[in-house]
Backbone as CSV, one residue per row, in Angstrom:
resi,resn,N_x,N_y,N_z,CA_x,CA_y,CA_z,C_x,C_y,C_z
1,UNK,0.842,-1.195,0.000,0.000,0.000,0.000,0.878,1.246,0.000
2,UNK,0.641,2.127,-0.668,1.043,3.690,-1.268,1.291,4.434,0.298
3,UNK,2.095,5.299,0.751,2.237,5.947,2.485,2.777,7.320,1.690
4,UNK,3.097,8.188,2.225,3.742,9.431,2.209,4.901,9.224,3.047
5,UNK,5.983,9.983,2.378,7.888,9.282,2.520,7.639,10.799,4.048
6,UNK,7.740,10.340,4.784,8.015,11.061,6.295,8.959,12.141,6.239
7,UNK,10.153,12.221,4.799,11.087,12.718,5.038,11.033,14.100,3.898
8,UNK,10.208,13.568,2.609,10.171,14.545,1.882,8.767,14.799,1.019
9,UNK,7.597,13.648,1.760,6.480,13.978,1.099,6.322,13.390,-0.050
10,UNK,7.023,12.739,-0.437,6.187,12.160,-1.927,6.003,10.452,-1.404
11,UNK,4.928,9.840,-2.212,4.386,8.742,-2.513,5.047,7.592,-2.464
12,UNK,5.270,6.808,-1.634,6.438,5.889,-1.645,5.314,4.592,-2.046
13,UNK,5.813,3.719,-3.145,4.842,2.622,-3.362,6.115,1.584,-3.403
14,UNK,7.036,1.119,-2.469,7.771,0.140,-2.653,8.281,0.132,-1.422
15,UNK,9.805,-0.065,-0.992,10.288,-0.143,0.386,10.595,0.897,0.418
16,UNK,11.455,1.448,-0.517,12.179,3.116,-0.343,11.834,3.898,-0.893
17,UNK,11.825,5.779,-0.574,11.384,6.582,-1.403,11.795,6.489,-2.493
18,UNK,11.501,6.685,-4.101,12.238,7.412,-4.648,12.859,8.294,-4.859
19,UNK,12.417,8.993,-4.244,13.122,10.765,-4.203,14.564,10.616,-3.403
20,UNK,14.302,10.312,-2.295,15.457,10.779,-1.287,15.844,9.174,-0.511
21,UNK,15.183,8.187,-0.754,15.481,6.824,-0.198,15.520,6.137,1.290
22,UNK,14.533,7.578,1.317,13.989,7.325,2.566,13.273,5.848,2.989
23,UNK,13.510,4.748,3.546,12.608,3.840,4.022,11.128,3.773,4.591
24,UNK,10.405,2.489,4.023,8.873,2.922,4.649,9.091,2.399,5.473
25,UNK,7.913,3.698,6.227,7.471,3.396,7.997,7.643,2.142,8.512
26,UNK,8.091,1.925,9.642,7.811,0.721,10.021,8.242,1.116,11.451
27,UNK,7.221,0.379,12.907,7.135,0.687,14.009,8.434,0.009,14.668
28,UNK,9.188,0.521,14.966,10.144,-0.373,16.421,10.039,-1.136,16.775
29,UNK,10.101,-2.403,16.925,10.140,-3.559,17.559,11.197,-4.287,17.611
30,UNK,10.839,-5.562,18.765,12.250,-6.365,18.797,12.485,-7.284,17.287
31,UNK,11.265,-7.618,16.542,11.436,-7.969,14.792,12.494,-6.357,14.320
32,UNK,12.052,-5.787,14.378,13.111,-4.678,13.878,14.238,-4.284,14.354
33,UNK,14.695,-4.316,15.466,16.014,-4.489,16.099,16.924,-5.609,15.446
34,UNK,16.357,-6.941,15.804,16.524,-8.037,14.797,17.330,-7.653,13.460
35,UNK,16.163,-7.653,12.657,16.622,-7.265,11.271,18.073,-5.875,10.988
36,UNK,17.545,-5.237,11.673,18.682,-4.114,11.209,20.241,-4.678,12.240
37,UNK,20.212,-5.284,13.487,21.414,-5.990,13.269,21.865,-6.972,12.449
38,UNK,20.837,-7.511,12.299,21.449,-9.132,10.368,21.576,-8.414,9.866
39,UNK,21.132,-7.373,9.261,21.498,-6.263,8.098,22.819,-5.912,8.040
40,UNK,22.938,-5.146,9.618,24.238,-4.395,9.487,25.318,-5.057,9.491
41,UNK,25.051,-6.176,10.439,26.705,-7.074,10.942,26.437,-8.520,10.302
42,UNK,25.701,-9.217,10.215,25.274,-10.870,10.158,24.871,-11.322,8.765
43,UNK,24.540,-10.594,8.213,23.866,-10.859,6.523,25.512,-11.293,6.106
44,UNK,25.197,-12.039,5.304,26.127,-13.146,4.766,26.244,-12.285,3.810
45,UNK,25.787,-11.860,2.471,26.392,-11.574,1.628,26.365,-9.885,1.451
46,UNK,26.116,-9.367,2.840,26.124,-7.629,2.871,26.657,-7.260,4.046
47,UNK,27.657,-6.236,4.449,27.875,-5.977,5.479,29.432,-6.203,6.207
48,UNK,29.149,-6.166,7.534,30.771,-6.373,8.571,31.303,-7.484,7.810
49,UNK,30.774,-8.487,8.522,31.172,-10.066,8.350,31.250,-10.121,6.836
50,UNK,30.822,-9.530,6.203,30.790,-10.138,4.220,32.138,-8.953,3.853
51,UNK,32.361,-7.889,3.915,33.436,-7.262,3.798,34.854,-8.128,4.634
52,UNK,34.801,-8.350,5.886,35.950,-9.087,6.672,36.299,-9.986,5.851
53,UNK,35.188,-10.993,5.313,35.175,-11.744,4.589,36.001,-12.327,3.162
54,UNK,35.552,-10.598,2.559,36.494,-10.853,1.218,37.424,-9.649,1.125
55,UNK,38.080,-9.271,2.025,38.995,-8.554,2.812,40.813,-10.114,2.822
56,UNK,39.955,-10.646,3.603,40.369,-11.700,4.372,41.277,-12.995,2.763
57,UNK,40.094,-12.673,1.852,40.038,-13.486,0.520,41.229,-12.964,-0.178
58,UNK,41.245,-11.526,-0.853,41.666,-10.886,-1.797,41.569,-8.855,-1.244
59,UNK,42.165,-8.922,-0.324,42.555,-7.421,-0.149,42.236,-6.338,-1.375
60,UNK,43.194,-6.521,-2.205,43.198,-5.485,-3.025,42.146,-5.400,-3.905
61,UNK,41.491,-7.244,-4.295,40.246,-7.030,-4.852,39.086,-5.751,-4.299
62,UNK,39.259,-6.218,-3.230,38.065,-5.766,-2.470,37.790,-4.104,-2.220
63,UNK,39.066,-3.472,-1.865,39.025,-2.280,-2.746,38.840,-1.532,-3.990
64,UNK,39.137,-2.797,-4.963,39.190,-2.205,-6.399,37.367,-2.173,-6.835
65,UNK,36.857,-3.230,-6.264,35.788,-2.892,-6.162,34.828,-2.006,-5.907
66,UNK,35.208,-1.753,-4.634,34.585,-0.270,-4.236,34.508,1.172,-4.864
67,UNK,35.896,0.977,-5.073,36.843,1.886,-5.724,35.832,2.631,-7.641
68,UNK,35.621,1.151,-7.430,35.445,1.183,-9.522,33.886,1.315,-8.956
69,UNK,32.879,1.366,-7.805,31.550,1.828,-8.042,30.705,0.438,-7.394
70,UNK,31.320,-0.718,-7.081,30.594,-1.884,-6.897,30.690,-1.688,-5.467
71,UNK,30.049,-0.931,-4.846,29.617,-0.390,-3.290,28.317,-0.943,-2.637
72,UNK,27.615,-1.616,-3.452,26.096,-1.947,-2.476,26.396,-2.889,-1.516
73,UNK,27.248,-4.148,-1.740,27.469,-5.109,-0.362,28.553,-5.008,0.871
74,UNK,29.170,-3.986,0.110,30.219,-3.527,1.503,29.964,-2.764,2.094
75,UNK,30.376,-2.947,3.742,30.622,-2.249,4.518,31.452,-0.738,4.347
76,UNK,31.180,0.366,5.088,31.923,1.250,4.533,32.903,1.233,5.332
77,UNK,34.210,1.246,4.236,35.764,0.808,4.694,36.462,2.332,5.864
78,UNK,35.769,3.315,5.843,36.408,4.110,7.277,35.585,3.648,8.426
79,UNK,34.551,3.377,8.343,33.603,2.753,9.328,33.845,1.300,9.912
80,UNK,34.414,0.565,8.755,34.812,-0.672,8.679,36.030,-0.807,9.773
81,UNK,36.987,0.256,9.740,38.069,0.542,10.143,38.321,0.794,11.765
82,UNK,36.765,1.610,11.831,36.595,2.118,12.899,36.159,0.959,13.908
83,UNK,35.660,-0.146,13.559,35.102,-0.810,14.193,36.489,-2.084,14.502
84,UNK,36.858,-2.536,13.392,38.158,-3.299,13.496,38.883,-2.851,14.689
85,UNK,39.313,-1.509,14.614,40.334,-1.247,15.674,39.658,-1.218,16.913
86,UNK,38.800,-0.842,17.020,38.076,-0.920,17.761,37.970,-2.490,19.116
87,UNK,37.640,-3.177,17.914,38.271,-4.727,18.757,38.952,-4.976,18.935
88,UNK,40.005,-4.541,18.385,41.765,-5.150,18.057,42.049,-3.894,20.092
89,UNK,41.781,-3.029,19.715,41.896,-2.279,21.173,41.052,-3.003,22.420
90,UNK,40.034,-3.338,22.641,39.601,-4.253,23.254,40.184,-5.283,23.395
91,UNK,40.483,-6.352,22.910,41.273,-7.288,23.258,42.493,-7.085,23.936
92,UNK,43.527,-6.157,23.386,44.872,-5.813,23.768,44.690,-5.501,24.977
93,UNK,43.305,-4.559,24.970,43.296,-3.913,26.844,42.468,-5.236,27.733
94,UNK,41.569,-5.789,27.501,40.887,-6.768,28.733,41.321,-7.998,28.322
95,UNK,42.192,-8.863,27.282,42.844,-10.165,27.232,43.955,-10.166,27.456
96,UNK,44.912,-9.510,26.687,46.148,-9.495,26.385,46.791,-8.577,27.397
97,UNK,46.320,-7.583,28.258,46.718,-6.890,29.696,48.000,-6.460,29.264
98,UNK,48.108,-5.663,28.140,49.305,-4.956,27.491,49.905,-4.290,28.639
99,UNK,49.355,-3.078,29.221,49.832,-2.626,30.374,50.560,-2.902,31.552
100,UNK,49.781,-4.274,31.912,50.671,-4.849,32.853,51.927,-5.332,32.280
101,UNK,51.529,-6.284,31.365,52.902,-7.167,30.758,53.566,-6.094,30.305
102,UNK,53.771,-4.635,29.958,55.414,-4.186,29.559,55.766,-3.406,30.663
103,UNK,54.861,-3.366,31.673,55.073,-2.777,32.984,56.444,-3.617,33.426
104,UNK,56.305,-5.062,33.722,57.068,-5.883,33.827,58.581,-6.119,32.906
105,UNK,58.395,-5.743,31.651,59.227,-5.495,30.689,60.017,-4.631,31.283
106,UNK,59.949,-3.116,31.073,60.495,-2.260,31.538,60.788,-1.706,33.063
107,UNK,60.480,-2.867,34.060,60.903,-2.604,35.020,62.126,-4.076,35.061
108,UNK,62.226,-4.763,34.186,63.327,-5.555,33.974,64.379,-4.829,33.612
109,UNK,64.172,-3.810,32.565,65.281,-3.048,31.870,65.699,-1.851,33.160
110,UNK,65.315,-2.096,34.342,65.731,-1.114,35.343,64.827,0.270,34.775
111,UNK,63.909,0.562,33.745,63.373,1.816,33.739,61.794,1.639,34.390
112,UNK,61.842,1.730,35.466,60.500,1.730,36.213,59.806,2.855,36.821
113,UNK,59.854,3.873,35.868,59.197,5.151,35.871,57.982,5.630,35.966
114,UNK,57.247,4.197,34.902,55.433,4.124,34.464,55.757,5.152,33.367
115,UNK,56.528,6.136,32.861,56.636,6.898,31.249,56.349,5.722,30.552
116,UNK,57.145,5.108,30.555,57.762,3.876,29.281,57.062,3.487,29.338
117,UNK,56.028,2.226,30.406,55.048,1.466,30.287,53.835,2.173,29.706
118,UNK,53.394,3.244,30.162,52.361,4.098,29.853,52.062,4.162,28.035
119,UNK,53.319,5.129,27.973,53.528,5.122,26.838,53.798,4.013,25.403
120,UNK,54.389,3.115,25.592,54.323,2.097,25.108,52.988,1.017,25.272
121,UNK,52.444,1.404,26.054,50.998,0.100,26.335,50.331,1.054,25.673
122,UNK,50.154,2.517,25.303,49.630,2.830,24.475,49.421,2.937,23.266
123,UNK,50.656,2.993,23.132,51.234,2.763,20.910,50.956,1.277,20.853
124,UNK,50.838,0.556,22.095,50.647,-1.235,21.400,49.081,-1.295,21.546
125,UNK,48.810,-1.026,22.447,47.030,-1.272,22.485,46.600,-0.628,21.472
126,UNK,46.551,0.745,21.420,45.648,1.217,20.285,47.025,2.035,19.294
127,UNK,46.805,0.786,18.855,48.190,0.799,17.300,46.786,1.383,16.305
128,UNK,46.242,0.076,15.940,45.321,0.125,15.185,44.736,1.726,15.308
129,UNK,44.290,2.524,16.017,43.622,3.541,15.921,44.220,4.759,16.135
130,UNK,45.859,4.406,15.989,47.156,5.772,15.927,47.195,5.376,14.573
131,UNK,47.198,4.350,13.365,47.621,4.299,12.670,46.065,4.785,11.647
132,UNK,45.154,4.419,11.947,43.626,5.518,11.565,43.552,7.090,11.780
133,UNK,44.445,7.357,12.521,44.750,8.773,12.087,45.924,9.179,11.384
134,UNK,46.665,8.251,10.627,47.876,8.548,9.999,47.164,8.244,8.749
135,UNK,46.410,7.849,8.479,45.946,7.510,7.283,46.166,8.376,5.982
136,UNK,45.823,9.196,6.324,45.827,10.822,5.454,47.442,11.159,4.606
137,UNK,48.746,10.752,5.960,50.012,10.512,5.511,50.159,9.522,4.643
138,UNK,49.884,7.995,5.363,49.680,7.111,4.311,49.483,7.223,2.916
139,UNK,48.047,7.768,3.099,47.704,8.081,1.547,48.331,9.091,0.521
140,UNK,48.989,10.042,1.399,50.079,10.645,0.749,51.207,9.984,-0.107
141,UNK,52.031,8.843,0.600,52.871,8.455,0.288,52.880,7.633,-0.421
142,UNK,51.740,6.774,-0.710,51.268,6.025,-1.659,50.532,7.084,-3.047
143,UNK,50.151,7.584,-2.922,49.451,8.712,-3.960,51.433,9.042,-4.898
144,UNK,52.100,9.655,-4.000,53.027,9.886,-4.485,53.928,8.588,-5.350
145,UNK,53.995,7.512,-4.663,54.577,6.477,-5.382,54.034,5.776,-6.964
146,UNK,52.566,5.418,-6.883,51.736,5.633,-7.165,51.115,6.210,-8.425
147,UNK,51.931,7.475,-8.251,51.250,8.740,-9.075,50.708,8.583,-10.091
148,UNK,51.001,7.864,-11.270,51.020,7.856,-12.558,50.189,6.643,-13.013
149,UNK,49.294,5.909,-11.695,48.810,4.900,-12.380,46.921,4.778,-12.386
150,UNK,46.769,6.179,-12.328,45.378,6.293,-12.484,44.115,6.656,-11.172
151,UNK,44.533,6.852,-9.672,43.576,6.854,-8.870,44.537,8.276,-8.024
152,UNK,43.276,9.296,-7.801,43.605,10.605,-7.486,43.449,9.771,-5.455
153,UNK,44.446,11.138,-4.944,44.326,10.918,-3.816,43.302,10.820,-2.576
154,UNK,42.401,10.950,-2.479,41.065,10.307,-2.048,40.469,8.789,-2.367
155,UNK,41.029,8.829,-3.388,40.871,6.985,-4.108,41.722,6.701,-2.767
156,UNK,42.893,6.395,-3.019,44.413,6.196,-2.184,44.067,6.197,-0.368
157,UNK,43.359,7.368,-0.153,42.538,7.376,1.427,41.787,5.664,1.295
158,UNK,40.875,5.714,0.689,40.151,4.368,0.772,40.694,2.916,0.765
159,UNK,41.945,3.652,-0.337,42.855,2.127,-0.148,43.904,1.895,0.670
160,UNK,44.313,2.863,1.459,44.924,2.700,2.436,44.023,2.612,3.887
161,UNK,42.746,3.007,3.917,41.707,1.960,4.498,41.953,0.753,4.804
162,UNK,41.649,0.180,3.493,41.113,-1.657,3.499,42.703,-2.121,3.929
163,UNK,43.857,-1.104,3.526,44.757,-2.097,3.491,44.858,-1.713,5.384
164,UNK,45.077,-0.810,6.483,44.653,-1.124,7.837,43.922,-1.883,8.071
165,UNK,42.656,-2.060,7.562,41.413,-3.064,7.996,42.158,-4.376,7.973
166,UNK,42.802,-4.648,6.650,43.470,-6.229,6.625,44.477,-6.569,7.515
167,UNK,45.459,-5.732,7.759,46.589,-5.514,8.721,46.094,-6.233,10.653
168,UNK,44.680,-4.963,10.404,44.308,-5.493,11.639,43.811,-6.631,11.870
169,UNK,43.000,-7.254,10.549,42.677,-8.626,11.239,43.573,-9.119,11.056
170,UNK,44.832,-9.420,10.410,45.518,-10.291,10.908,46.265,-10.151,11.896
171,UNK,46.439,-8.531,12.571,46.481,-8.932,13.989,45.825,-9.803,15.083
172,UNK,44.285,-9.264,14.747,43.302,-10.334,15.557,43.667,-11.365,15.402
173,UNK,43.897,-12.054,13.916,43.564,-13.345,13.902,45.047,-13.711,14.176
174,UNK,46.154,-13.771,14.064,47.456,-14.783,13.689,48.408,-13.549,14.872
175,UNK,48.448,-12.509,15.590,49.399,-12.412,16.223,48.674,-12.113,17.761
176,UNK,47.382,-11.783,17.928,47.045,-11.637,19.337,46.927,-12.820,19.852
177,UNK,46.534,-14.045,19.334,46.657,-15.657,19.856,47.651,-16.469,20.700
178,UNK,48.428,-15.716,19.777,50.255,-15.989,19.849,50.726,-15.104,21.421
179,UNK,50.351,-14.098,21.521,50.755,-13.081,22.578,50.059,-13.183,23.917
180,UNK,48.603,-13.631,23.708,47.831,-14.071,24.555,48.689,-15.535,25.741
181,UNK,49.025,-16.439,24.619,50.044,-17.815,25.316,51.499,-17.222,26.138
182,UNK,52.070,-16.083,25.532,53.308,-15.733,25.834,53.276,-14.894,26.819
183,UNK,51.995,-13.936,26.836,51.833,-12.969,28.495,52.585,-12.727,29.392
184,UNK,53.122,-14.271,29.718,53.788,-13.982,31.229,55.449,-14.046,31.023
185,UNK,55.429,-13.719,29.683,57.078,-13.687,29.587,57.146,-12.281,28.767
186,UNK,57.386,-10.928,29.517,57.158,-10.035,28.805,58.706,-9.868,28.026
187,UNK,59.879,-10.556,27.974,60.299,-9.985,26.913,59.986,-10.940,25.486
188,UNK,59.654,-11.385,25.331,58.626,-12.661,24.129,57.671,-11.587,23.637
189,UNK,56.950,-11.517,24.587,55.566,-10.114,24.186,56.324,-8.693,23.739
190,UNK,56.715,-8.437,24.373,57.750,-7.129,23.531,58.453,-7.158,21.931
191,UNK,59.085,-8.098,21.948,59.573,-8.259,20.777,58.504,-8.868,19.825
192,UNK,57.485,-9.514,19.513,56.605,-10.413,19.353,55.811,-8.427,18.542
193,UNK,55.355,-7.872,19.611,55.086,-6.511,19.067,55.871,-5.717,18.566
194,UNK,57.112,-5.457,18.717,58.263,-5.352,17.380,58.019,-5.883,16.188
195,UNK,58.308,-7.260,16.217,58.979,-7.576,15.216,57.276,-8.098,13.867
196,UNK,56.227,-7.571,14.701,55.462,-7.692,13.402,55.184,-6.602,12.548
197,UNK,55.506,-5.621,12.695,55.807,-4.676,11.698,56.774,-5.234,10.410
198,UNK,57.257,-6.268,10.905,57.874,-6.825,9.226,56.972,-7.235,8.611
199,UNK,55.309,-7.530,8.825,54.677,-8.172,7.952,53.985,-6.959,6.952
200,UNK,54.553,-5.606,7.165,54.042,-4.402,6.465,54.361,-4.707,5.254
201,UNK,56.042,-5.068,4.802,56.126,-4.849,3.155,55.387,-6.147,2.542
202,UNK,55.366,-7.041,3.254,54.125,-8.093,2.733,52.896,-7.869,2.539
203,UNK,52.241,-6.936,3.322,50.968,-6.909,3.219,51.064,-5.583,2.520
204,UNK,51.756,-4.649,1.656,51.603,-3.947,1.280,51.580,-4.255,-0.515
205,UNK,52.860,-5.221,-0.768,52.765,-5.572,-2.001,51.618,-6.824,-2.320
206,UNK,51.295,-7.429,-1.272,50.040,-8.205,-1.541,48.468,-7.545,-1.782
207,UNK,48.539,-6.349,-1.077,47.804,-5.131,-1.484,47.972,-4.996,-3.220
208,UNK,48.745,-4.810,-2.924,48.632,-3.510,-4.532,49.041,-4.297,-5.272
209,UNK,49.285,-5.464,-5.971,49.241,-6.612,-6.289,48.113,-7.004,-7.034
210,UNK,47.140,-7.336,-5.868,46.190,-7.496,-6.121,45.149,-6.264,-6.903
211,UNK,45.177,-5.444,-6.327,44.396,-4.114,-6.510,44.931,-3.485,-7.964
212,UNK,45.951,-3.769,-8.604,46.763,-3.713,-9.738,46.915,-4.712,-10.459
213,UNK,45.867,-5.496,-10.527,46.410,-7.102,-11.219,47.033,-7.029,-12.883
214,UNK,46.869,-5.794,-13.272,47.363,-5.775,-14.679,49.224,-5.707,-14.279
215,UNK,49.392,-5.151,-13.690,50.828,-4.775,-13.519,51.808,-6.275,-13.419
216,UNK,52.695,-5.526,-13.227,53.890,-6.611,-13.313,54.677,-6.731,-11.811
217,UNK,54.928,-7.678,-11.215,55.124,-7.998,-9.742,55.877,-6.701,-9.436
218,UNK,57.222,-6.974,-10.565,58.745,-5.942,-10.536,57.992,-4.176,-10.304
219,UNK,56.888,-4.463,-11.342,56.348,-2.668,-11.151,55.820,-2.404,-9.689
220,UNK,55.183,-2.998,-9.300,54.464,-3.089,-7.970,55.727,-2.801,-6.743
221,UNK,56.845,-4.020,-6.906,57.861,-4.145,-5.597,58.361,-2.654,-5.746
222,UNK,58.499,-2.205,-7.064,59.214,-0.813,-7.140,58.757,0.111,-6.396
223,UNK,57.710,0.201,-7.110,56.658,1.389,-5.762,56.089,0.961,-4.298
224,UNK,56.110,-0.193,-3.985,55.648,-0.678,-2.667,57.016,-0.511,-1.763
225,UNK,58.760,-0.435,-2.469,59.906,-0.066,-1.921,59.614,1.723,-1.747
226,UNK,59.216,2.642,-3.222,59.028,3.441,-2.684,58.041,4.034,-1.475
227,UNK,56.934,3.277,-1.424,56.018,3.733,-0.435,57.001,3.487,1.020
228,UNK,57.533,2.353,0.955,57.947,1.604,2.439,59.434,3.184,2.913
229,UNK,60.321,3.659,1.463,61.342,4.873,2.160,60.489,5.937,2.260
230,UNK,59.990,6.219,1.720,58.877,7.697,2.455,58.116,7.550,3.431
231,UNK,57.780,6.030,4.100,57.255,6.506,5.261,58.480,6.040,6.150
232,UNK,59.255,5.216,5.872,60.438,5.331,7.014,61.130,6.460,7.578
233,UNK,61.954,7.437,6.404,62.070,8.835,6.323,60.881,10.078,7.652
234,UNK,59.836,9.455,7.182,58.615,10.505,8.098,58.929,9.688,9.456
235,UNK,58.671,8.102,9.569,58.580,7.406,10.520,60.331,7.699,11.346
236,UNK,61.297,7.947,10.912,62.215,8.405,11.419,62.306,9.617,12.295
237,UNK,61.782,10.791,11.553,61.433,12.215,12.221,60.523,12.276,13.465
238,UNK,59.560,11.653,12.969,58.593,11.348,14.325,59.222,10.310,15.346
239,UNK,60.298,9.512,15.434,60.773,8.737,16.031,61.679,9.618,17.478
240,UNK,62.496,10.381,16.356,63.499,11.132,17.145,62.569,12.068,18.083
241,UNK,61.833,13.007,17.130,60.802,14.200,17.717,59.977,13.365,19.545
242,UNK,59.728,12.485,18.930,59.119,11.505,20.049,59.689,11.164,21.212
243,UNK,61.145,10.969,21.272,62.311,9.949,21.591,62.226,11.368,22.303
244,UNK,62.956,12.383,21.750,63.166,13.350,22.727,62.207,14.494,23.852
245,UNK,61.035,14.161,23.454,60.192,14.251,23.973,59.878,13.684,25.122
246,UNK,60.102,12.492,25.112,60.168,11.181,25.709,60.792,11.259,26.643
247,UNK,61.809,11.137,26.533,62.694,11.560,27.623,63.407,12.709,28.057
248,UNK,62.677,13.624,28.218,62.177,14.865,28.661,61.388,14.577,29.916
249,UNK,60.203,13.934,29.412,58.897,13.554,30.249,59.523,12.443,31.375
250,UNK,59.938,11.310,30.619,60.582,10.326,31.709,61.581,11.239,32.581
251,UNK,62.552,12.094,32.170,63.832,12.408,33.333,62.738,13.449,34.341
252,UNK,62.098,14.500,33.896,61.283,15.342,34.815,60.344,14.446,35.520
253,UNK,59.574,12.542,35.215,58.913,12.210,36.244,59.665,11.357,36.892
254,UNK,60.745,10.943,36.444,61.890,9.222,36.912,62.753,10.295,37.706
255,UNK,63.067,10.793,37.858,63.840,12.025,38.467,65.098,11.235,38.382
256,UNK,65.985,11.056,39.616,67.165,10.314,39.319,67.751,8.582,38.564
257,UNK,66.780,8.415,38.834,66.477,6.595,38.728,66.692,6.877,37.292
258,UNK,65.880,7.304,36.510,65.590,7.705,35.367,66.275,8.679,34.321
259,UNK,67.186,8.907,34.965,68.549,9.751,34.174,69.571,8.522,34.214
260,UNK,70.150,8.095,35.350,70.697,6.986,35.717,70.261,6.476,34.183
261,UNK,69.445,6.034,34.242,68.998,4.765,32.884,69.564,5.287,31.575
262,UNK,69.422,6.860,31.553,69.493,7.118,30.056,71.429,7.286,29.796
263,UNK,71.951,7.600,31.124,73.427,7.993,31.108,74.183,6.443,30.739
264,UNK,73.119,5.380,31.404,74.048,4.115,30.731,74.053,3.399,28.974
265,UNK,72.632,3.951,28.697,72.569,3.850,27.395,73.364,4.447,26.542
């Protein structure tokens, strides 16, 4: 039956307006709660779980998709993003007890200040959602490498999206498991969060790889080397800028203990 669209007045004779796509009426209920969570998260072939899905499959596909206009079954990849890290931070803070375990770390290394632990349980817990606001750089540095092969920089935002989104689940899936067993040996867990940042130039040329399937491996490694020195270069500056910052903050709260530490280094 024919209703008037609530939102702009015209004649809605189907589910959605035509005009503005507004949805017909329909009262609140626990059937409607229902549905719009299967919708949003649970629908098999629309949504969280169906994006994770073929995320999980073919990365770069799954952008190129979006990318080229085939948007009705995915999730939207900053939203997508938002929610990923989102868990990936949850876990780190109520399973994995990041805080405590490098508390322990760094009071092994004699720096037992709480700077270091603080600070570091923070860049490890919410990695995922320091690296959602770098995005913008990201996409810089890829735009720049990049340049010449057809997608303006806002494309490049989106695909440096999916490629965090993938990053993070395979944090979830293949390195928080691993860290979860090792807990009580915080220098295992320390390095363990080091040393997976090597899986970046992998998951970067498996990215664009894919997302480039016309190209040639050699063209891809070229620019996935250039993407990897322009952000090392930035990732350097911010290292030092940080570092000295850093210990600034540690010697003014570690007072002597905490100079001590830095004079033996």
């Amino acid at each position: 039956m024919a209703e008037q669209c609530l939102n702009c007045s015209e004649t809605i004779t189907a589910n959605f307006c035509a005009s503005c796509g507004q949805k017909k009426f329909k009262r609140i209920d626990r059937k409607y709660i229902w549905d719009e969570l299967q919708y949003t998260v649970f629908h098999t072939n629309k949504g969280f779980l169906y994006s994770v899905k073929q995320l999980v499959k073919n990365p770069g596909k799954t952008a190129r998709e979006f990318i080229g206009g085939n948007r009705v079954n995915h999730y939207k990849p900053i939203l997508l993003l938002f929610v990923l890290s989102g868990i990936s931070a949850f876990i780190s803070y109520k399973f994995l007890n990041f805080r405590a375990v490098l508390e322990s770390y760094f009071a092994k290394q004699h720096m037992n200040t709480g700077f270091m632990s603080d600070f570091m349980s923070f860049i490890s817990s919410y990695n995922s959602l320091i690296m959602l606001m770098l995005v913008p750089l990201f996409a810089l540095t890829t735009k720049i490498s990049f340049n010449r092969w057809g997608h303006n920089y806002y494309e490049h935002l989106v695909m440096n999206t999916y490629i965090l989104c993938f990053y993070t689940i395979l944090n979830i899936v293949l390195l928080y498991p691993v860290l979860f067993f090792v807990r009580h040996d915080p220098d295992k867990f320390f390095s363990l969060t080091q040393w997976v940042f090597l899986l970046v130039p992998f998951v970067l040329f498996l990215f664009f790889k894919s997302f480039y399937k016309d190209k040639s491996a050699k063209e891809v490694l070229l620019r996935v080397l250039s993407v990897l020195g322009l952000t090392i270069a930035g990732y350097l500056v911010f290292i030092i800028l940080a570092s000295v910052i850093g210990i600034i903050i540690a010697i003014a709260g570690g007072g002597p203990e905490a100079l001590q530490y830095f004079k033996k280094q």
